[in-house]
N, C-alpha and C positions, 0 to 999 in steps of 0.2 A: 725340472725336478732334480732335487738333492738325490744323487743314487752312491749305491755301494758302487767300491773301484772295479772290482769283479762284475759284477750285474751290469755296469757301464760297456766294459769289454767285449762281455756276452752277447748284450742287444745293438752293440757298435755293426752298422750295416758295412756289407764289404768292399774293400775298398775306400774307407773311408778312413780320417786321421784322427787323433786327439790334440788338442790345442791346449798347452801348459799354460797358466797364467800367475805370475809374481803381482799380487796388487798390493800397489804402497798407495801413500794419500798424493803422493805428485805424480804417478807413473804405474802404468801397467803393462808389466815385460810378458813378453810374448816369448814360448817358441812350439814347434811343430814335430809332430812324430813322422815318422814314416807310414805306408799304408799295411805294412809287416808288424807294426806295432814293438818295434825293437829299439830304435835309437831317436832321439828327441835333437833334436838342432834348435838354437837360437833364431826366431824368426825380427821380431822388430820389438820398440817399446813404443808404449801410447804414451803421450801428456794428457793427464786430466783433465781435462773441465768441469762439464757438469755430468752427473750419469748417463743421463739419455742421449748425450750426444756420446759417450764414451762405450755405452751398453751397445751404438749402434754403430760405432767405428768395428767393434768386435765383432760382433754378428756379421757384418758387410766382410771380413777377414775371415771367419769360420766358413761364410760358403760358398768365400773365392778359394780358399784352399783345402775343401771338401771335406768340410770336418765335423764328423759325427757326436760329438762329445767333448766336455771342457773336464779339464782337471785344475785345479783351484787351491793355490797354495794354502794351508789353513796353519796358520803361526800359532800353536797351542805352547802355551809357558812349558817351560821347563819340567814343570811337575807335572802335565799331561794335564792343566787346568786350561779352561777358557779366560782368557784376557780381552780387552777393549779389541784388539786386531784380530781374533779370532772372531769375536762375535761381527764384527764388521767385514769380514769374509761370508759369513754366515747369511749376511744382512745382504752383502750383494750378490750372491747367488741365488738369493729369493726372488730379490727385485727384478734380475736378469730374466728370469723363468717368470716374468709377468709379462717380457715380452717376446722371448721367444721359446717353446718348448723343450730345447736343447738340454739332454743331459748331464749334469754338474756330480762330479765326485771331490772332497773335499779331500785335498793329502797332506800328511802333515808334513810342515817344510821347517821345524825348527833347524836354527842354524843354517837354512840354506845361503842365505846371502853371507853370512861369515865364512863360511866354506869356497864360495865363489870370489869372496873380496881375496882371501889367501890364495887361491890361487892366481889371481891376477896379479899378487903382489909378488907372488914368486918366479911369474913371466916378465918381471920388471916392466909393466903397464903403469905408463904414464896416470896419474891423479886422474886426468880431463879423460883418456880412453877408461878407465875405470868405471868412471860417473857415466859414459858412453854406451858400457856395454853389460854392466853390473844387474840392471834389471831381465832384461832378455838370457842373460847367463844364467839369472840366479832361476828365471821360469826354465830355464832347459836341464836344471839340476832337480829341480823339482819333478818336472816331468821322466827325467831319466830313471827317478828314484819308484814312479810307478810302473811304470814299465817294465823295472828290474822284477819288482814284487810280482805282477801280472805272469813273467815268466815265458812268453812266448818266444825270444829267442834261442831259449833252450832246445 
């Protein structure tokens, strides 16, 4: 189920993580909170195939590394409108919750991967480690950015 970020947190059982997700059309970056709910690390990035093998790569990752809940990058334009990548976030977090119950909070990640390409440019990161690590970074800026909001490490 689509839930608030909040409402996500609240029914998040204890002990358990949130799993960031960056999804582009070639690649879906991964990364992993803590079980304190404070700091998000870069875990891996998937290659695409088809959904169901890639909905199920995910889920097989969610409950080897005990994780209560997804957070789901949602790329809304500029103007806080829904675009083709947003409603295609929208689309596979439906799909996902057809097969497994887990609940999905959509956060907005405009500019996340701009944010994370700069930074990687200003660690003078190679083009090739860029393209390497850009997904899985741009999911752990994502996820950091909710976790900031949620507020727990306060």
């Amino acid at each position: 189920m689509i839930v608030d970020l909040f409402d996500l947190a609240e029914n998040l059982p204890q002990e358990q993580r949130l799993l960031g997700l960056d999804l582009g059309t070639k690649t879906i970056g991964l990364a992993l909170s803590d079980v304190m709910l404070t700091i998000a690390s870069p875990l891996e990035t998937i290659r695409r195939t088809k959904f169901t093998a890639d909905a199920q790569e995910l889920l097989a990752i969610a409950a080897r590394h005990q994780v209560g809940g997804l957070v789901l990058g949602y790329p809304l334009n500029m103007d806080g409108s829904k675009g083709p990548r947003a409603q295609a976030s929208e689309s596979f977090a439906r799909n996902l919750n057809r097969l497994d119950d887990i609940p999905i909070a959509l956060w907005d990640e405009r500019l996340s991967t701009a944010a994370v390409t700069r930074t990687l440019l200003e660690a003078d990161a190679s083009r090739r480690r860029r393209a390497e690590v850009v997904d899985k970074m741009a999911a752990s800026y994502i996820l950091q950015g909710a976790l900031d909001r949620l507020g727990f490490g306060r």
